[in-house]
C-alpha positions, 0 to 999 in steps of 0.5 A: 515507459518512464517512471514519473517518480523517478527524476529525469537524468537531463534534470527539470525542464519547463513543464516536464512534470505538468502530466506526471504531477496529476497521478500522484496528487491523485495517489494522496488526496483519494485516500485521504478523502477515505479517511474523511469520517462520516456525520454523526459518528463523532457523538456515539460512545465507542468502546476502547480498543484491545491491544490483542484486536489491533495486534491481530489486525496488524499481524495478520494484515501482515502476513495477508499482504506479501500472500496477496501480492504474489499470489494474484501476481502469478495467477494474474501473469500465468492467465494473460499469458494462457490469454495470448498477452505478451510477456511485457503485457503480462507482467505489467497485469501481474504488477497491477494485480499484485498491488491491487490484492496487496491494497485489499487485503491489507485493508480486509483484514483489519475490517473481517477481525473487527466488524465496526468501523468503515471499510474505506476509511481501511481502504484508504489507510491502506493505501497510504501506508502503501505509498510510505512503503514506496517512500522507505523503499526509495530511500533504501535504494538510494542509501544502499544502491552501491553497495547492498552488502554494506546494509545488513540489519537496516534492509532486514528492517526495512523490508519488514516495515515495507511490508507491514506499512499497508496494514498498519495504516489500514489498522490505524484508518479503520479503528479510528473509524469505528462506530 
C-alpha cells in the first residue's frame, strides 16, 4: 500500500492526488474543529496558570506518550496474533493501536492533572502536535538519510521534540480551553 505522504517516484500526474488529498485534509481540519471554544466560555474570569501545572502537564504527557505508543503496539500485535491475523495484518493493528494510545494519552494527561478545561480541545492539541512530530520526522529523514552518523545531537533533539510534541499541543489545547 502506498504511503499518500510520500510523493511518487514517477512525480505528479493529472489526478494522482484526487483520493489521498481528502485523508489528510480530513487529518487538520478535525482537530482544529476541536480547538473551536465553546459559547460562553469567553465571559468567565479564568484564574492564571502555574508554571508547575503546565510543566506537570508537558512532562508527564511526555513521558505517557512513548509508554502508550509501545505498550498497546505489543499488546495489540501479540492479540491479533493469538487471533489468527497474519503478521502483515498484526503489525498493521499494532500500528494503529500504538498511534491511537499515543493520541489519548497524550491528550489524558493534560485533562487528568488540571480538571477545568474541554477534553476535545486536548484531543485535538494532541493530534496536531502528532502531525508536527510527522512533519519533524520527515524532515529529519530527509536531511540525515544518507548519512545518520553525521547527525549527532540534532536527531537526539529531534527525537526529543518528536516525542513531546502531542503533549505540548494537548498541553497548549486544553489550557487555553479552560472554563
Amino acid at each position: 500500500m502506498a504511503n499518500p505522504l510520500v510523493l511518487p517516484s514517477g512525480g505528479l500526474r493529472r489526478g494522482a492526488w484526487r483520493g489521498a488529498a481528502t485523508p489528510l485534509v480530513a487529518l487538520v481540519l478535525v482537530p482544529l474543529a476541536l480547538l473551536i471554544p465553546r459559547r460562553g466560555t469567553a465571559q468567565q474570569e479564568v484564574p492564571s496558570l502555574s508554571s508547575a501545572r503546565v510543566a506537570a502537564q508537558v512532562g508527564v504527557g511526555a513521558l505517557a506518550s512513548p509508554v502508550a505508543f509501545f505498550g498497546a503496539g505489543i499488546a495489540t500485535k501479540r492479540l491479533a496474533i493469538a487471533m489468527g491475523a497474519s503478521d502483515e495484518g498484526a503489525g498493521r493493528a499494532a500500528y494503529v493501536a500504538a498511534y491511537g494510545a499515543t493520541w489519548l494519552a497524550a491528550a489524558a494527561v493534560p485533562a487528568a492533572i488540571g480538571g477545568d478545561g474541554r477534553f476535545p480541545s486536548a484531543l485535538g492539541g494532541s493530534a496536531l502536535g502528532m502531525l508536527a512530530a510527522k512533519g519533524l520526522v520527515a524532515i529529519g529523514n530527509w536531511r540525515y538519510d544518507a548519512d545518520r552518523r553525521a547527525c549527532g545531537v540534532l536527531c537526539w533533539t529531534l527525537g526529543a521534540a518528536v516525542v513531546a510534541l502531542p503533549s505540548v499541543g494537548a498541553t497548549i489545547a486544553y489550557d487555553r480551553s479552560r472554563r
